[in-house]
C-alpha positions in Angstrom: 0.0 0.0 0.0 1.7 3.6 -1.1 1.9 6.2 1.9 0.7 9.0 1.6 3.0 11.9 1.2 0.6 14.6 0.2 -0.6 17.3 3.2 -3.1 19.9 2.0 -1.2 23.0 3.4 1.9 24.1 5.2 0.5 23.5 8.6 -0.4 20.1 8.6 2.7 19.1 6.9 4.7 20.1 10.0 2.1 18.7 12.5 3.8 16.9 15.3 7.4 17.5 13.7 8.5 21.0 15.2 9.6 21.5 18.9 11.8 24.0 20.5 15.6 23.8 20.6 15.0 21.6 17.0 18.0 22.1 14.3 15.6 22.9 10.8 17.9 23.2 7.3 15.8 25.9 4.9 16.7 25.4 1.4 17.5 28.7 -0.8 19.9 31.3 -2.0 19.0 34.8 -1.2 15.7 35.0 -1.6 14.8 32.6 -4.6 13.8 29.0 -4.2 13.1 29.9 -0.8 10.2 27.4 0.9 8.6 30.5 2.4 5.1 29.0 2.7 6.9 26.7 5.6 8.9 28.9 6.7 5.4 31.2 7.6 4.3 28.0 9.0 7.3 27.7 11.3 6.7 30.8 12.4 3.0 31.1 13.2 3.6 27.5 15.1 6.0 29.9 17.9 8.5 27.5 17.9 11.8 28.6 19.6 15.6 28.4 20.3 15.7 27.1 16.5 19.2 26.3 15.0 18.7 27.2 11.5 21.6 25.7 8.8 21.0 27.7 5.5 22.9 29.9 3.1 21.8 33.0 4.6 18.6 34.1 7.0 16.5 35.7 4.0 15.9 39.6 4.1 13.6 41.8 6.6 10.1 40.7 6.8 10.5 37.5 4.0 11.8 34.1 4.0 13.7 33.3 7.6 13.5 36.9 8.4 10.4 36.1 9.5 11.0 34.4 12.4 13.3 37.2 13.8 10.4 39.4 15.5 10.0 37.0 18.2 13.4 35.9 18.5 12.7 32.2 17.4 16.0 31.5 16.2 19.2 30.7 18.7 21.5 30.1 16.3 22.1 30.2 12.7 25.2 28.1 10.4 25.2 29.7 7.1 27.6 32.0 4.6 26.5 35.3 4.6 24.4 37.5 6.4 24.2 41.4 5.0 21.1 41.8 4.0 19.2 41.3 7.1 19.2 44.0 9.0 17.3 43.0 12.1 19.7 39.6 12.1 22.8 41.6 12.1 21.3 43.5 15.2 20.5 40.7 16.9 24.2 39.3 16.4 26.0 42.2 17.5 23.3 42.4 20.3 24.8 38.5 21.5 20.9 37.5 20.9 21.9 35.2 18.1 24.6 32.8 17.7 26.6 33.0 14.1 28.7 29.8 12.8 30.1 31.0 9.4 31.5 28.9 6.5 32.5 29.5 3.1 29.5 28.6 1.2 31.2 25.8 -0.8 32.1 24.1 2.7 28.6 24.5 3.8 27.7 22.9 0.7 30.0 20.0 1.2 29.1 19.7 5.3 25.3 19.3 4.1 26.4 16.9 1.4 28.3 15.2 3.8 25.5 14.5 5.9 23.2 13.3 3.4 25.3 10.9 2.4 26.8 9.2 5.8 30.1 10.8 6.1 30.9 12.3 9.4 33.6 14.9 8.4 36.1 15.6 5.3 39.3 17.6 4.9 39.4 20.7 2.7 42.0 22.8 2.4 39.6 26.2 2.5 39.8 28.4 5.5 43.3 27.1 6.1 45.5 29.8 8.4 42.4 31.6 8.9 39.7 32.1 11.7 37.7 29.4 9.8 40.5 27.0 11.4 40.6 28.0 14.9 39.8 25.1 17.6 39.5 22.4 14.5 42.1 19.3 13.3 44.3 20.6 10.6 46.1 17.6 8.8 48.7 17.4 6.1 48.6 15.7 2.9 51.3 15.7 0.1 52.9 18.4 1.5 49.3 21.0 2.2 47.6 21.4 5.0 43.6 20.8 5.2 41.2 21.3 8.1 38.6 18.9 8.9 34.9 20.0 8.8 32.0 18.5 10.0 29.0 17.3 8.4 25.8 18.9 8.7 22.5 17.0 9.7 18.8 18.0 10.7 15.6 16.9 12.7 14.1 18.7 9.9 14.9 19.8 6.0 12.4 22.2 4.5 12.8 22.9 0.3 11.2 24.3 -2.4 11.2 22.5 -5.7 9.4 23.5 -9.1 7.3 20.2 -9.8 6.8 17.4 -7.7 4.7 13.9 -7.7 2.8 12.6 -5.0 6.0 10.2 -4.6 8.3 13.0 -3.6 9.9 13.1 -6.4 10.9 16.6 -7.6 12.4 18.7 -10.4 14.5 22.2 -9.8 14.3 24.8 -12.2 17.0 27.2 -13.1 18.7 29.2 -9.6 16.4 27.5 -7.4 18.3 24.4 -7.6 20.8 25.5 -4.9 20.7 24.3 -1.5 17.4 22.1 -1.7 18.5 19.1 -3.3 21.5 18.7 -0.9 19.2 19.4 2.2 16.4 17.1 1.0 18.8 14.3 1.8 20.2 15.8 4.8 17.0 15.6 7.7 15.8 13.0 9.8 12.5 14.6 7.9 12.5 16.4 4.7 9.2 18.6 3.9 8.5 19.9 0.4 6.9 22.6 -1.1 6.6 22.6 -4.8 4.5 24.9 -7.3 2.9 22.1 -9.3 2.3 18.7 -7.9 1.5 16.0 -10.8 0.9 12.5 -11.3 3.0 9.7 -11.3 5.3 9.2 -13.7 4.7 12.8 -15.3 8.2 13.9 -14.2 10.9 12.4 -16.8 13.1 9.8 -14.4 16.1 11.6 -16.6 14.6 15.0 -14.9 14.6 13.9 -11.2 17.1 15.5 -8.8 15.6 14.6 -5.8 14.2 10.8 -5.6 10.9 10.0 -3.4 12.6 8.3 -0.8 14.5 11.3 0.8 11.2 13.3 1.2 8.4 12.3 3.7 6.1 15.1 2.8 5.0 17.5 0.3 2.8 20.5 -0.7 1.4 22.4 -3.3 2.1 26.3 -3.1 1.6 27.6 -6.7 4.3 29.8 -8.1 4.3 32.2 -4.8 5.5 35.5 -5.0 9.2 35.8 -6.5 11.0 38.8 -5.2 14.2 40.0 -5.7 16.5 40.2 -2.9 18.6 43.4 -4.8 18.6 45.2 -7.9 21.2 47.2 -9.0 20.6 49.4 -11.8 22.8 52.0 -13.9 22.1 54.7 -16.4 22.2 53.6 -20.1 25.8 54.4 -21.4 25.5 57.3 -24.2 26.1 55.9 -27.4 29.2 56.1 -28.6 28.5 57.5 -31.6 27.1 60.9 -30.5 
């Protein structure tokens, strides 16, 4: 008999799964391919004391901003924080703990967990503060550090098209983190904008197989912002 991996909205989908002091990965760059609807979800539910592992904690008033207002997260493992200004207050205010990475090691540290493998050397952040307190080895002659791998109680990502299987499809720039965090919880919640049948989705076009997600949701396309535009006057033709 197939289980049913289908919720009808955000809410349900995270019923009995969230509780204070929980680690949740977000899937996302900036502000695109962001699973906001669950990330609203997350936040209306007042869970606390949240460790939150994603590339960066959204923008004021969107995506994992949102749960800043009430202080709902304790700590946050990511690459890069400026364009949050309520999360950069909060850090230099000691109200939120900050573990930076260089984004392709927190790539490789989510990776990593998804696929069984406790730690890995990389010679990145070498004779920098991204080596303090951690094992630095040498091989042939370089020296690496050893990082970590990154798990979760919970993985919440946003995909383009999904089947009622879990199986989903990434479009464009909102590939990023979410296929790597999809295998990476102890639970992995989806949101995608089109859910179809079985068997719609090409197998060649599958990034993420059914068996690393548990549950999965229907959003619609959402509304797709842009985290910063920067615009410049048209040069004067050359001509003139």
């Amino acid at each position: 008999m197939a289980v049913n991996k289908v919720y009808p909205h955000a809410r349900s989908a995270l019923s009995g799964l969230l509780r204070d002091g929980m680690t949740i990965m977000s899937g996302g760059f900036g502000v695109c391919g962001i699973p906001s609807m669950l990330i609203e979800a997350i936040r209306d539910s007042g869970v606390k004391d949240l460790t939150i592992i994603s590339n960066n904690p959204g923008i004021d008033n969107f995506g994992l901003g949102l749960l800043l207002p009430k202080g709902q997260i304790r700590k946050m493992i990511g690459s890069y924080i400026g364009e949050n200004a309520t999360f950069a207050k909060q850090y230099l205010a000691g109200e939120i703990e900050v573990e930076f990475n260089p984004q392709g090691t927190l790539a490789e540290r989510i990776r990593a967990g998804g696929a069984g493998i406790p730690a890995f050397f990389t010679r990145t952040g070498v004779g920098t503060v991204i080596a303090e307190g951690k094992d630095i080895r040498e091989f042939d002659g370089a020296k690496y550090l050893m990082e970590k791998s990154l798990h979760a109680d919970l993985a919440i990502v946003h995909a383009w098209r999904g089947d009622p299987e879990g199986n989903l499809q990434f479009r464009m720039t909102a590939r990023n983190f979410n296929p790597v965090m999809a295998t990476a919880g102890t639970v992995t919640v989806a949101e995608v904008e089109e859910l179809v049948a079985p068997g719609e989705i090409d197998p060649d076009h599958i990034i993420t197989p059914g068996i690393f997600v548990q549950r999965i949701i229907e959003v619609g396309p959402g509304d797709k912002r842009i985290e910063q535009r920067t615009v410049r006057a048209r040069l004067t033709d050359c001509r003139e």
